[in-house]
BAKOLPA-71458 format. One record per residue: residue number from 1; residue in one letter; x, z, y of N, C-alpha, C in turn. Coordinates in steps of 0.02 Angstrom, whole numbers, m for minus. Each point is the difference from the previous one (the first is absolute). Layout:
<robas>
+------+------+--------+--------+--------+--------+--------+--------+--------+--------+--------+
: resi : resn :    nc1 :    nc3 :    nc2 :   cac1 :   cac3 :   cac2 :    cc1 :    cc3 :    cc2 :
+------+------+--------+--------+--------+--------+--------+--------+--------+--------+--------+
:  NUM :    A :      X :      Z :      Y :      X :      Z :      Y :      X :      Z :      Y :
...
+------+------+--------+--------+--------+--------+--------+--------+--------+--------+--------+
</robas>
This chain:
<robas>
+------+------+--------+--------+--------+--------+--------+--------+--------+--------+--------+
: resi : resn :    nc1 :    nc3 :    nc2 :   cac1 :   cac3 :   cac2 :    cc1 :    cc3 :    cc2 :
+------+------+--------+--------+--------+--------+--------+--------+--------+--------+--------+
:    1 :    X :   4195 :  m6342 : m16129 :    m54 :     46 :     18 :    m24 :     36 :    m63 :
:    2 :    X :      5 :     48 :    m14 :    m22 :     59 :    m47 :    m71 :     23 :     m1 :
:    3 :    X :    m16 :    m20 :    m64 :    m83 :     42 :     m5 :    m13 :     76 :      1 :
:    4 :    X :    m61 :     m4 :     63 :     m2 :     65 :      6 :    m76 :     33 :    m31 :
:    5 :    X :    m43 :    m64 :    m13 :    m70 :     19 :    m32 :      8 :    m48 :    m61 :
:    6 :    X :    m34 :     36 :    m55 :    m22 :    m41 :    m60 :    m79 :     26 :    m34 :
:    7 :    X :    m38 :    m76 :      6 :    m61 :     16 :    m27 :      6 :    m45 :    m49 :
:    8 :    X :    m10 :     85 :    m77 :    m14 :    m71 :    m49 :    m51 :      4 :    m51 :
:    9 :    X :    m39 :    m44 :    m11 :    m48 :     m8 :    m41 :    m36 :     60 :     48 :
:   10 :    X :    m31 :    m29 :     44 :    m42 :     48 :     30 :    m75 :      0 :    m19 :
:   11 :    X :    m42 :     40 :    m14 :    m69 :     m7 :     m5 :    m35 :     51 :     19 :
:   12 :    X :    m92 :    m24 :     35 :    m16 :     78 :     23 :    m81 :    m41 :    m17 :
:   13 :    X :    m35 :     28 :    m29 :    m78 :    m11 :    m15 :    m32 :     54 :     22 :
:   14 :    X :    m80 :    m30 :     42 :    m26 :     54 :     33 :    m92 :    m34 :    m50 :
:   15 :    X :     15 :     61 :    m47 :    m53 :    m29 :    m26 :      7 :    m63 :    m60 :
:   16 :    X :    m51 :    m49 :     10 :    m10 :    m56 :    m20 :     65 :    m47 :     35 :
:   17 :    X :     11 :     13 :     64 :     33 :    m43 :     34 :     85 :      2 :    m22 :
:   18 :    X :     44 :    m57 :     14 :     71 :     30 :    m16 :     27 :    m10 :     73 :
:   19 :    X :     13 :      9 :     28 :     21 :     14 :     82 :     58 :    m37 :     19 :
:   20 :    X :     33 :     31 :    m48 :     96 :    m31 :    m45 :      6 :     m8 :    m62 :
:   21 :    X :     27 :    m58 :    m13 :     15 :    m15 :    m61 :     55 :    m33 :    m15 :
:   22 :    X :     33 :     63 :    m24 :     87 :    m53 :    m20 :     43 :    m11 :     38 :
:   23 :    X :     m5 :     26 :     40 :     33 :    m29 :     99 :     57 :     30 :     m5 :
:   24 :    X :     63 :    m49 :     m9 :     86 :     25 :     14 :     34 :    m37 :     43 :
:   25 :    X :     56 :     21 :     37 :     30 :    m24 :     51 :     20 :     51 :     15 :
:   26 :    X :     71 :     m7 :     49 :     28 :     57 :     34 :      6 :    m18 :     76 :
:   27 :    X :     43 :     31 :     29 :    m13 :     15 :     63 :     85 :     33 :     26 :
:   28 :    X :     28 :    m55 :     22 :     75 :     13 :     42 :     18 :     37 :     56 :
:   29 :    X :     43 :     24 :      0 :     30 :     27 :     81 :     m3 :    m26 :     47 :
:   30 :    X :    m31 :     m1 :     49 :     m5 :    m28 :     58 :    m29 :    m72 :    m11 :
:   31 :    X :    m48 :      9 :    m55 :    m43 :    m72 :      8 :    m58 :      1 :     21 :
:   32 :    X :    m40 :    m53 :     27 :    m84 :    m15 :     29 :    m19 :    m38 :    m42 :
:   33 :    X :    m69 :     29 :    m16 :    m39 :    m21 :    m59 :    m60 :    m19 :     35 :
:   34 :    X :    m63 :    m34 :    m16 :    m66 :     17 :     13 :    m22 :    m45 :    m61 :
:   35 :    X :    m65 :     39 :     10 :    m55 :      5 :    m82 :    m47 :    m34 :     56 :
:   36 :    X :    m16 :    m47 :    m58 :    m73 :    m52 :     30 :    m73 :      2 :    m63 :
:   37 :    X :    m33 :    m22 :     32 :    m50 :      3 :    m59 :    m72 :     m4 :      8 :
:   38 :    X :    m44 :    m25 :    m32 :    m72 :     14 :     36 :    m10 :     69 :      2 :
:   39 :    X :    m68 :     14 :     19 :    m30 :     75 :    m11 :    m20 :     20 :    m71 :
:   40 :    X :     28 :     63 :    m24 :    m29 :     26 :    m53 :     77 :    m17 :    m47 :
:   41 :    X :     51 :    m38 :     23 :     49 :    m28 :    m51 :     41 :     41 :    m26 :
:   42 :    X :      5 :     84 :     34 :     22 :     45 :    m30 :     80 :     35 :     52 :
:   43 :    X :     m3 :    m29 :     71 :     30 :     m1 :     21 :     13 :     65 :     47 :
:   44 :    X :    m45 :     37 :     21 :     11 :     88 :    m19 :      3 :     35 :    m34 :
:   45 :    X :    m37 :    m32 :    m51 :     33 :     55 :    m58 :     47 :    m19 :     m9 :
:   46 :    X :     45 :    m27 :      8 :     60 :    m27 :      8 :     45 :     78 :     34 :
:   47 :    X :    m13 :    m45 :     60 :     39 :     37 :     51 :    m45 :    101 :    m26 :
:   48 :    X :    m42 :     14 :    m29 :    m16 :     67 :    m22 :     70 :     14 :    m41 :
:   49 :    X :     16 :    m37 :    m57 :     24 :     23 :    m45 :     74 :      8 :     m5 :
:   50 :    X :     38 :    m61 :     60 :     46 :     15 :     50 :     41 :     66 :     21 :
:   51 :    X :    m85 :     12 :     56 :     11 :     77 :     27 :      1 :     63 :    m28 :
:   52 :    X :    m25 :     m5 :    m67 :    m13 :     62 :    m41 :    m62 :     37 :     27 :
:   53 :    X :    m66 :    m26 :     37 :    m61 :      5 :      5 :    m45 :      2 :    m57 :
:   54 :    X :     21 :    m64 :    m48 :    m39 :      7 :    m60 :     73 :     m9 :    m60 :
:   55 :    X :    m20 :      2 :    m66 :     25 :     12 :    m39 :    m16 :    m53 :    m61 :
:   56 :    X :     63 :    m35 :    m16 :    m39 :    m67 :    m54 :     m7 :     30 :    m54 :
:   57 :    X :    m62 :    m49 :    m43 :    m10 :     34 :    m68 :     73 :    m29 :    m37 :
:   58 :    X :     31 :    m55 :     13 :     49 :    m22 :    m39 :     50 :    m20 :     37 :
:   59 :    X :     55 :    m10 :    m19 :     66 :    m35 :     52 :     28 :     69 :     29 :
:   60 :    X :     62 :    m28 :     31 :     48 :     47 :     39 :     m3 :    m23 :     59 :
:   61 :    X :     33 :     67 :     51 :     24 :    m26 :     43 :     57 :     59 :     19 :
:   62 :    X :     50 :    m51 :     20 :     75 :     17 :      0 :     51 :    m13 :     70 :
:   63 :    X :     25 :     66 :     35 :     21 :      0 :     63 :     53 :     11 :    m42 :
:   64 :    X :     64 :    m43 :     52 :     65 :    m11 :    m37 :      3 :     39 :    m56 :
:   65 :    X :    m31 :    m54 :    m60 :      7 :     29 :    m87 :    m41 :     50 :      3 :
:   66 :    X :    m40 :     70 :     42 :    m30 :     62 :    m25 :    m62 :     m6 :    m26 :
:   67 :    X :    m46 :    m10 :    m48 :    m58 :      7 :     m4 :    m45 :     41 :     67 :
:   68 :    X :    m56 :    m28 :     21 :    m33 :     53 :     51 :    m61 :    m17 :    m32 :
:   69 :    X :     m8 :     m7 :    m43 :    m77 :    m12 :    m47 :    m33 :     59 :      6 :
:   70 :    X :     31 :     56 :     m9 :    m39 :     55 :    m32 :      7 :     46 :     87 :
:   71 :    X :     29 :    m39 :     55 :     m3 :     67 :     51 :    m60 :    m14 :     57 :
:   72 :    X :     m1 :     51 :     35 :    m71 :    m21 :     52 :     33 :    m31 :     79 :
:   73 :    X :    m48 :    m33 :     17 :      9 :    m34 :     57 :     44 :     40 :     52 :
:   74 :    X :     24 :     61 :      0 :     47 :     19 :     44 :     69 :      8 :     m1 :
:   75 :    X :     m4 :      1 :    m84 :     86 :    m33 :    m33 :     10 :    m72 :     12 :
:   76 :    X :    m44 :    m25 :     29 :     13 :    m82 :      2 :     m6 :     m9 :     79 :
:   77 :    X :    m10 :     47 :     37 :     17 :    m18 :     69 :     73 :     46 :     13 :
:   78 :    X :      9 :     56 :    m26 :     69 :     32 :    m14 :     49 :    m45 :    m14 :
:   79 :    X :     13 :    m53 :    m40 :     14 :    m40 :     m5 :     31 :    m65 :     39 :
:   80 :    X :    m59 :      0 :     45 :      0 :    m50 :     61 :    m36 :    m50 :      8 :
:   81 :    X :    m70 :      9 :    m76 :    m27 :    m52 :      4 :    m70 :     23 :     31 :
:   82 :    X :     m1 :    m42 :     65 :    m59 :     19 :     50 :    m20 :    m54 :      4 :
:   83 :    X :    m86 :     45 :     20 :    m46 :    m59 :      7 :    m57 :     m4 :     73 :
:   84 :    X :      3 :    m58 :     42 :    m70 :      6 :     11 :    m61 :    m50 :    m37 :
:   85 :    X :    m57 :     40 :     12 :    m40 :    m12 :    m16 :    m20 :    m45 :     18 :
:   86 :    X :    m82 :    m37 :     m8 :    m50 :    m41 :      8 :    m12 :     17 :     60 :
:   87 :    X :    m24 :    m37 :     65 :    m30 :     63 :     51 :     51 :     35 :     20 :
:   88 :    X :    m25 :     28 :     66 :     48 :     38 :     27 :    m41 :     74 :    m18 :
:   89 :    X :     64 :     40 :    m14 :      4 :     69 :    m15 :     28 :     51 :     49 :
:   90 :    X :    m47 :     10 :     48 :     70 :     42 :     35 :    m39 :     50 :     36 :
:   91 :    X :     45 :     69 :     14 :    m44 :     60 :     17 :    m37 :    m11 :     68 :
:   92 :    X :    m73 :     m2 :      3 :    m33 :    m11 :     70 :     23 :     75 :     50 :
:   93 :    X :      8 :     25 :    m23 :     m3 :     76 :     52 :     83 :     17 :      5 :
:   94 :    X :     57 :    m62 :     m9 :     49 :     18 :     28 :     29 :    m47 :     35 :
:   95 :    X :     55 :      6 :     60 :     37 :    m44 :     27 :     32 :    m63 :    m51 :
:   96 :    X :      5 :    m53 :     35 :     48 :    m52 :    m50 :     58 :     48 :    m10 :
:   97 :    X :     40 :     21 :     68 :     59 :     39 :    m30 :     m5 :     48 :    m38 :
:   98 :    X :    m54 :     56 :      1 :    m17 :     48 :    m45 :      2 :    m32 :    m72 :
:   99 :    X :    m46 :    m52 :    m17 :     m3 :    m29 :    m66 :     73 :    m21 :    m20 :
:  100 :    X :     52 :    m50 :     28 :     45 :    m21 :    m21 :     28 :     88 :    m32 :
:  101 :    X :     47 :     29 :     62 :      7 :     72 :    m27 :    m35 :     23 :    m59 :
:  102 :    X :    m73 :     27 :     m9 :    m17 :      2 :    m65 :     24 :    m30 :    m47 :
:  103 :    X :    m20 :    m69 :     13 :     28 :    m62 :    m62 :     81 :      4 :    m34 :
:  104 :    X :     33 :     36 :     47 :     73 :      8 :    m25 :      6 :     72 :    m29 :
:  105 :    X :    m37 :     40 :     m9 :     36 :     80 :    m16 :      0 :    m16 :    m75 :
:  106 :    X :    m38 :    m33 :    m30 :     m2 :    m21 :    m44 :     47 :     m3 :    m33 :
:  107 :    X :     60 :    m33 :     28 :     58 :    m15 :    m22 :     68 :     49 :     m9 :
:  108 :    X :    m32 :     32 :     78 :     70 :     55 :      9 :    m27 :     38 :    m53 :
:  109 :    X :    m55 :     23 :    m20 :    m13 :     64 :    m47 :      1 :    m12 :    m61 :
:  110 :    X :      4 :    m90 :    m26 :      0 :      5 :    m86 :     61 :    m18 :     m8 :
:  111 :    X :     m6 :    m51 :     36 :     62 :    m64 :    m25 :     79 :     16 :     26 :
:  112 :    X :      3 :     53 :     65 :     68 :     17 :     15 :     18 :    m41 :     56 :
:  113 :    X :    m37 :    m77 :     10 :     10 :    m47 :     44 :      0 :     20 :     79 :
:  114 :    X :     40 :    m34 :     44 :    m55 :     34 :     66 :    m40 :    m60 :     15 :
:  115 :    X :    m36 :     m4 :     38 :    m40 :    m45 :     15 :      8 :    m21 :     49 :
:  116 :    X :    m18 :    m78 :     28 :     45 :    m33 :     48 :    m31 :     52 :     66 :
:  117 :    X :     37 :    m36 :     67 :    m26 :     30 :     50 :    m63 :    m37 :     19 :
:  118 :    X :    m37 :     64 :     25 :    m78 :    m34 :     18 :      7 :    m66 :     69 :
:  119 :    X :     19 :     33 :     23 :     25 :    m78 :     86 :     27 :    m53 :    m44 :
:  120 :    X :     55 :    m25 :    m43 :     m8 :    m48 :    m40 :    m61 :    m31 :    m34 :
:  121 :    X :    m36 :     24 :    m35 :    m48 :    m12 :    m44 :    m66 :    m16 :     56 :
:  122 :    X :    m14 :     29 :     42 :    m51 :     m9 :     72 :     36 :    m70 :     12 :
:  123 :    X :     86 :    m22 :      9 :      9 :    m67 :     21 :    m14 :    m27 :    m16 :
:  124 :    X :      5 :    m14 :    m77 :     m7 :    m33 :    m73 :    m64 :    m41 :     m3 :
:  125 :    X :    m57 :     42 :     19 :    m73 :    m11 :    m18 :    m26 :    m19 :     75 :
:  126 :    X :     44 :     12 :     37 :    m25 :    m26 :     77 :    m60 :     28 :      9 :
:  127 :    X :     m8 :     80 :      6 :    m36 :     49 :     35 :     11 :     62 :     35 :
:  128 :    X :     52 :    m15 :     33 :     55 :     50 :     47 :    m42 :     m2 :     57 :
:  129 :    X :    m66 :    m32 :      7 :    m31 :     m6 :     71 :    m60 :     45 :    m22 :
:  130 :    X :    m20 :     10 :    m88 :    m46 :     50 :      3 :     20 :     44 :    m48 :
:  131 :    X :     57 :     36 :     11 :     30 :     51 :    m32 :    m52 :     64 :     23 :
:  132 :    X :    m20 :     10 :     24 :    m50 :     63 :     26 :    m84 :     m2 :    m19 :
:  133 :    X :    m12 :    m67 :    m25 :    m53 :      0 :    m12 :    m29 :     13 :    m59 :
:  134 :    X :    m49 :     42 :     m9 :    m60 :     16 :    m62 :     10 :    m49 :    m60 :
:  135 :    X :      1 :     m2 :    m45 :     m6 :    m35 :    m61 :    m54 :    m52 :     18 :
:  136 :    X :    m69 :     44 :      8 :    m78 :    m26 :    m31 :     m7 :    m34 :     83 :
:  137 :    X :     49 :    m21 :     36 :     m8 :    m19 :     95 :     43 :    m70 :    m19 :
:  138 :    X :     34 :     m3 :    m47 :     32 :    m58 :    m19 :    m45 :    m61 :    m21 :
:  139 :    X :      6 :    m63 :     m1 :    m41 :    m58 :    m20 :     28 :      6 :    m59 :
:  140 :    X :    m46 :    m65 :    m41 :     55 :    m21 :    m60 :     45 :    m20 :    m16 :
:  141 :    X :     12 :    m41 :     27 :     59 :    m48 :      2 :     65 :     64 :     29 :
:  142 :    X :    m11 :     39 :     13 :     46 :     60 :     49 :     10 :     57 :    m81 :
:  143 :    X :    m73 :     24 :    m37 :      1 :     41 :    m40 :     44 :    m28 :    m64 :
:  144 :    X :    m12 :    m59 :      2 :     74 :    m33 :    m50 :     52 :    m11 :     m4 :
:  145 :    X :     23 :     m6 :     61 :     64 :     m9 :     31 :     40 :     80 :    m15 :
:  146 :    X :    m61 :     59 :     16 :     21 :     73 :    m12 :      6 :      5 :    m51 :
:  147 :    X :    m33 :    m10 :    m56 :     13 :      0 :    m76 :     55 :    m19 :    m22 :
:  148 :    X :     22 :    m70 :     35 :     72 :    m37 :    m41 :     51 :     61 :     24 :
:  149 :    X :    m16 :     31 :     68 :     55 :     54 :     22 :     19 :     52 :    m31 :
:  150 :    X :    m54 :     26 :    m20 :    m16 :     71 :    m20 :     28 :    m25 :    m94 :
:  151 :    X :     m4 :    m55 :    m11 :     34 :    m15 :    m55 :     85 :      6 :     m1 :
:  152 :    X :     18 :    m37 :     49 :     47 :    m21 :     11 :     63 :     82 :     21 :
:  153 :    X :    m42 :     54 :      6 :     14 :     79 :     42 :     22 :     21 :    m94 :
:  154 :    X :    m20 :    m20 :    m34 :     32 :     23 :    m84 :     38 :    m39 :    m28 :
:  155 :    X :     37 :    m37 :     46 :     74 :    m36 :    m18 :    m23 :    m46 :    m71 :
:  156 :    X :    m18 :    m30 :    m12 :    m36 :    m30 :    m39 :     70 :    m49 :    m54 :
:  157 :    X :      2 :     m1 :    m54 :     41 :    m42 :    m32 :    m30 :    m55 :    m27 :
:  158 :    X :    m77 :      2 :    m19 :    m32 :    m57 :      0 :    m75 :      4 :     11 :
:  159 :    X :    m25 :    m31 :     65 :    m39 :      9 :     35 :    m72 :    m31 :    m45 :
:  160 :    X :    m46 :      1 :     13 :    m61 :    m23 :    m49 :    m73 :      0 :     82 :
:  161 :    X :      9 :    m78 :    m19 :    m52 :      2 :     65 :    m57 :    m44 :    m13 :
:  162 :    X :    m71 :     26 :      1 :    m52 :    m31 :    m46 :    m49 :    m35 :     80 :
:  163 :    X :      8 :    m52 :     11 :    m23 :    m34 :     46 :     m8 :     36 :     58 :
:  164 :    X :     83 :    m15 :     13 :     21 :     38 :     84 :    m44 :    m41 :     71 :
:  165 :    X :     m3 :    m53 :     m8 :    m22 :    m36 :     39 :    m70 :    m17 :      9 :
:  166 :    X :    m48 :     35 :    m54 :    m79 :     m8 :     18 :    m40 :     53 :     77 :
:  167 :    X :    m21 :    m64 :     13 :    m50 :     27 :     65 :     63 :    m47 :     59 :
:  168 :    X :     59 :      7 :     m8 :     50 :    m18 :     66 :    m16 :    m42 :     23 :
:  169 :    X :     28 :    m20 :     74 :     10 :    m84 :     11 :     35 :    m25 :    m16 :
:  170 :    X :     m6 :    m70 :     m1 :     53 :    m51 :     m1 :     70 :     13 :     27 :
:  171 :    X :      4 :     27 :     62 :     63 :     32 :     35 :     21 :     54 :    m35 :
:  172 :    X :    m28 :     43 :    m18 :     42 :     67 :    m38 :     m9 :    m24 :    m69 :
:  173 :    X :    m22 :    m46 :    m19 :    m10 :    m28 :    m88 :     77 :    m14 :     m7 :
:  174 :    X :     43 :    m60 :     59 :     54 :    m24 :      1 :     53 :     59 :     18 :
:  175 :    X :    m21 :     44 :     21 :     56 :     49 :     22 :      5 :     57 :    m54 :
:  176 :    X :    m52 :     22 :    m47 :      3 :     22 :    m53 :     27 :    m36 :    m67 :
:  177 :    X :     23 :    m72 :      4 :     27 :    m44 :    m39 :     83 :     38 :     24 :
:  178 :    X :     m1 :    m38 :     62 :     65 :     18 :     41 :     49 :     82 :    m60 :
:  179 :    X :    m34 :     46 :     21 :     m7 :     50 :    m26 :      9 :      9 :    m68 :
:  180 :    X :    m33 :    m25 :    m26 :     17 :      3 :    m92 :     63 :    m37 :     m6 :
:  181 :    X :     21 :    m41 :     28 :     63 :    m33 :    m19 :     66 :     27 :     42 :
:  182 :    X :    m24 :     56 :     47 :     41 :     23 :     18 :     37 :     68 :    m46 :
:  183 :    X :    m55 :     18 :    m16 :    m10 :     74 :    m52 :     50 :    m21 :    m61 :
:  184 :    X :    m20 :    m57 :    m32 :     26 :    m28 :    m45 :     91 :     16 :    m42 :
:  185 :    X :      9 :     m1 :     96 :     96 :      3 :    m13 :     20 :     48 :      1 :
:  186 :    X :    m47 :     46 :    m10 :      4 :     90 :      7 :    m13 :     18 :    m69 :
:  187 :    X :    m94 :     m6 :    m29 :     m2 :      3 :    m74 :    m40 :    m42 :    m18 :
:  188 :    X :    m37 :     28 :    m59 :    m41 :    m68 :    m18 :    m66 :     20 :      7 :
:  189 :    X :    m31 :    m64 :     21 :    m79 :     m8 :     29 :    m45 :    m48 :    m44 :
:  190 :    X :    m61 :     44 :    m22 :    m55 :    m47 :    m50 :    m49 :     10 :     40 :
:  191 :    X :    m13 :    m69 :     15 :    m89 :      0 :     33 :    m40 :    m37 :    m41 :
:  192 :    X :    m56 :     46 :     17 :    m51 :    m61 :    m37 :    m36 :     m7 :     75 :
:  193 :    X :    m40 :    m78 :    m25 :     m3 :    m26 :     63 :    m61 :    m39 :    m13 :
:  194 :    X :    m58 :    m47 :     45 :    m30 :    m60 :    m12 :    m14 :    m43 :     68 :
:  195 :    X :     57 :     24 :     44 :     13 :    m54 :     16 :     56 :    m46 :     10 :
:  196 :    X :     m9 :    m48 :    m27 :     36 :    m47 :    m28 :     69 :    m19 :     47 :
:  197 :    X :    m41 :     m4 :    100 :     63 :    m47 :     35 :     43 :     71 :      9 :
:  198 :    X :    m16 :     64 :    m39 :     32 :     57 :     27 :     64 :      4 :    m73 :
:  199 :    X :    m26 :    m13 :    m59 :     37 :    m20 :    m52 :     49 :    m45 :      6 :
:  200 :    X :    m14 :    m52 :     36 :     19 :    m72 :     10 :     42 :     36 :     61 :
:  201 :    X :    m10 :     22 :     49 :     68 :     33 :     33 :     60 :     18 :    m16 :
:  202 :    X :    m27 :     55 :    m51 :     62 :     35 :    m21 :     29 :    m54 :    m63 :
:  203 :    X :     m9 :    m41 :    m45 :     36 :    m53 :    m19 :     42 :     42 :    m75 :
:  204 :    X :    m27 :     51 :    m10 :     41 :     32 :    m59 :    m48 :    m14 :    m77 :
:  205 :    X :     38 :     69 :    m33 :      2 :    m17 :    m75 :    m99 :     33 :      8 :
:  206 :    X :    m37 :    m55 :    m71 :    m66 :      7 :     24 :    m32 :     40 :    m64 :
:  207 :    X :    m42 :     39 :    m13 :    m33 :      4 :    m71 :    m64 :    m13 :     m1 :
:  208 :    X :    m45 :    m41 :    m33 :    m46 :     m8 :    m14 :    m49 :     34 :    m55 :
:  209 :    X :    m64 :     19 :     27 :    m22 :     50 :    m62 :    m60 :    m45 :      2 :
:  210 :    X :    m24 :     11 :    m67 :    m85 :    m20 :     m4 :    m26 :     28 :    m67 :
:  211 :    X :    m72 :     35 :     18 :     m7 :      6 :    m55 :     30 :     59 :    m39 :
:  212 :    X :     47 :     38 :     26 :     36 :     75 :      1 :     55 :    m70 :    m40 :
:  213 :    X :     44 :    m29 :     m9 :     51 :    m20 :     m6 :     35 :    m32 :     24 :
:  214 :    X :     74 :     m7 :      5 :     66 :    m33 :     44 :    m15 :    m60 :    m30 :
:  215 :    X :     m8 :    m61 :     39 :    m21 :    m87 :    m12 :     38 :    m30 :     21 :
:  216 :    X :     48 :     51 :     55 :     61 :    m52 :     50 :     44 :     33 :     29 :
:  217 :    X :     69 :     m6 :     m7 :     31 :     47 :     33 :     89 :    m51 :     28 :
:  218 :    X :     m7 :     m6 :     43 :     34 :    m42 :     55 :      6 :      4 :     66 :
:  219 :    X :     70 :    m58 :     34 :    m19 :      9 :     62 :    m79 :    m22 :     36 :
:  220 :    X :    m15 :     m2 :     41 :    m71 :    m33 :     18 :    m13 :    m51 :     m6 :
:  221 :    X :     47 :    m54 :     15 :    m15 :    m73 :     17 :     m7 :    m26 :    m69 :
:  222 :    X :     53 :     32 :    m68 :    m47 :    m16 :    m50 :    m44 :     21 :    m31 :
:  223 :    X :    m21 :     67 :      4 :    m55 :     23 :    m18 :    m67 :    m31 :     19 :
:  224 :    X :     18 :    m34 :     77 :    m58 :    m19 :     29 :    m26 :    m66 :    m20 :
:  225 :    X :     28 :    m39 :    m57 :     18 :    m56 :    m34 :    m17 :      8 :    m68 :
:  226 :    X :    m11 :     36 :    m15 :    m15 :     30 :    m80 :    m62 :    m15 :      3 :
:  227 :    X :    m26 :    m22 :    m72 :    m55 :    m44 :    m28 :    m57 :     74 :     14 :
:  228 :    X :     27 :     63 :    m39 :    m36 :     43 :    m10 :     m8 :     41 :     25 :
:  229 :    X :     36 :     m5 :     79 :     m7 :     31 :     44 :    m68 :    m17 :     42 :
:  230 :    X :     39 :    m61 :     17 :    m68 :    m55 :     40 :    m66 :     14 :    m39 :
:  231 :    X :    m18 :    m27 :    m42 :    m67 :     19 :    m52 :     m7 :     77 :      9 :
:  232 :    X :     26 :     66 :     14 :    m18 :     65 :    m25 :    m13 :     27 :     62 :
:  233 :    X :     42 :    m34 :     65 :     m9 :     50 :     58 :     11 :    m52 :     43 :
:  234 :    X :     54 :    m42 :     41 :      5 :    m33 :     51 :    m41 :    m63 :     m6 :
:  235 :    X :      0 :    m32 :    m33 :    m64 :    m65 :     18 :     30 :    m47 :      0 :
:  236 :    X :     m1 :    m65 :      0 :     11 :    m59 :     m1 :      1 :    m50 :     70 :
:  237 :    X :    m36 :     44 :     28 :     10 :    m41 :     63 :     50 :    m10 :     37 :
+------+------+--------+--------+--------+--------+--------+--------+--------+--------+--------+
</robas>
């Protein structure tokens, strides 16, 4: 498996605060990652500096070997590196299918790509029953499901998903697991996440942040075993 991301010596200070500090690791072809961590541990700015949203004061970051340090967040989805967000993001005043469509021109007009077919991607996310409906008429658990789509409509080479699963149920928590490990064998998928039996699903390679720095980086079951993990974020119990 060939590296397709490299973060190295990453750092980003906002202020007084250091957000990131030092943070390297790469990121394979068709691998699943997720970032764990308490709150504040630096784990969007993480996934910011990823997407080319923000910009580190120090460190690289490198899509097969290219520096993208110095380009803006739309050379880094040109690229293929897409993101959703925190929250669902998605246009209230258009159809799910309208949005997916939107979500893909993206692609045909920079990148050259075409973008998958929309009736696929409606299968994908299991909302082919409200393909006609309003954005802002959607629930939540529905407006996220559109997001992973409307992600998924820019052919994505490595997907970046910053707690896909907040607000869901338990039933679509497990079927959005389902999902990331399906994505997986296509390209590569980084979530950050906090919940744990949703981490503990997917069973892959884990990173731990605290404190804006990498403390653990493994499959889960030992990460979840680590002295300084337990003490910084998971607990002892």
């Amino acid at each position: 498996m060939g590296t397709l991301l490299e973060i190295e010596q990453v750092g980003k200070r906002y202020g007084g605060i250091m957000a990131i500090d030092g943070v390297s690791f790469t990121i394979g072809e068709r691998e699943l990652v997720c970032v764990i961590g308490p709150n504040g541990a630096g784990k969007s700015s993480l996934l910011n500096v990823m997407s080319g949203t923000v910009r580190p004061d120090q460190g690289d970051v490198r899509f097969r070997g290219r520096s993208l340090r110095s380009q803006p967040a739309h050379a880094f989805a040109n690229h293929g590196i897409v993101r959703k967000f925190q929250g669902a993001n998605v246009f209230p005043w258009m159809t799910v299918t309208d949005s997916l469509r939107m979500a893909g021109l993206g692609v045909a007009l920079h990148s050259g790509r075409a973008p998958p077919a929309v009736e696929d991607v409606l299968a994908t996310i299991k909302l082919g029953h409200q393909a006609h409906r309003l954005g802002s008429m959607c629930s939540h658990g529905q407006r996220q499901w559109l997001e992973v789509g409307m992600t998924l409509m820019c052919r994505p080479r490595i997907l970046l998903l910053d707690e896909p699963t907040a607000g869901m149920t338990a039933v679509a928590t497990v079927e959005m697991a389902e999902l990331a490990l399906r994505l997986a064998a296509e390209m590569s998928v980084v979530v950050i996440e906090h919940d744990m039996s949703f981490v503990r699903r997917l069973g892959c390679r884990t990173l731990v942040m605290h404190q804006g720095r990498l403390i653990a980086d493994g499959p889960f079951d030992a990460v979840s075993h680590d002295e300084r993990v337990r003490d910084a974020y998971l607990g002892r119990a």
